[in-house]
N, C-alpha and C positions, 0 to 999 in steps of 0.2 A: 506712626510717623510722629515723629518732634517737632515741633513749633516754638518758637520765641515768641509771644504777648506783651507786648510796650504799649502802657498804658503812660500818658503823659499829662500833668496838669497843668502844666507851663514849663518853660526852660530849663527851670531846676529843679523838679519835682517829677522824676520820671521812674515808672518802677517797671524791671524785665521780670519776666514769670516765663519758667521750664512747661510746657505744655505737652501734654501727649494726647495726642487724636482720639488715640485707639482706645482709650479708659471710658469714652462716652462713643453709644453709637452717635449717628446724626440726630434721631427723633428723640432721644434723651437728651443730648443737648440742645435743642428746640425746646422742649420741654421743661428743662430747667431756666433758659432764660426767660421764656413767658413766664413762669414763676415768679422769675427776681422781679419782673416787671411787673406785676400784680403787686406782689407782696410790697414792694416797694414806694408802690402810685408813681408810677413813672407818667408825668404828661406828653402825649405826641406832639411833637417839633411842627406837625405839616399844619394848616389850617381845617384840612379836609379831612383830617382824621386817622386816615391813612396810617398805619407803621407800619415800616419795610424794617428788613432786619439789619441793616446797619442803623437805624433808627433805634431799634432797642437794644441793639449791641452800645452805644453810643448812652439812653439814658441809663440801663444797670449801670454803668461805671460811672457816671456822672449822679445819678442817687445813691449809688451802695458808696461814692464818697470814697476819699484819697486815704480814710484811716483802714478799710481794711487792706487796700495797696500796702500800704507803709508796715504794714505789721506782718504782712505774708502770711495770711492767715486760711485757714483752707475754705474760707468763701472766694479768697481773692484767686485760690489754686483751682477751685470748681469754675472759677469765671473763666480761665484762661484755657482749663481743657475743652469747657464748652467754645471757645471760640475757635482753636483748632480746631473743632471735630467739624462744625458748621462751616467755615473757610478753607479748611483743608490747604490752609496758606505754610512754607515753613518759617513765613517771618508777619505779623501784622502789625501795627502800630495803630493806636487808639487813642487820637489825641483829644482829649475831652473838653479840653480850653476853644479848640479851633473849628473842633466839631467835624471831622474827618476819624474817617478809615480807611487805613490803606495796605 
């Protein structure tokens, strides 16, 4: 399945990414965004500790940061099929300014 991935940093800063589900099972794409979320020191948003997965769908892109969006680079391409393959959505939107997914 195809997916659309819109990542947005504000108004004018918005990058679409082509995703395909089927290139990452589910547990590889869990797996890799716990990765980016390690490798990265992403901090949990809750007080409690807690991260849910739109939690760290939300800090990878907001720590892996707008340069690799902008350059389409294949971390931003591994970000987008992992997010297909976990949402199984054919459109999500990732707005990292507002702090939603939808």
């Amino acid at each position: 399945m195809s997916s659309v991935v819109t990542v947005v940093f504000d108004r004018h800063r918005e990058y679409e990414l082509f995703a395909h589900a089927d290139r990452l099972t589910r547990e590889e794409a869990a797996q890799w965004l716990e990765g980016q979320w390690q490798a990265l020191e992403c901090e949990p948003t809750h007080p409690m500790g807690k991260v849910l997965l739109l939690d760290k769908i939300l800090g990878v892109a907001r720590y892996g940061g707008e340069r690799h969006f902008a350059e389409s680079d294949a971390w931003a391409q591994s970000f987008a099929d992992a997010i297909a393959a976990l949402l199984g959505q054919p459109a999500v939107r990732i707005d990292v300014a507002e702090g939603k997914v939808g």
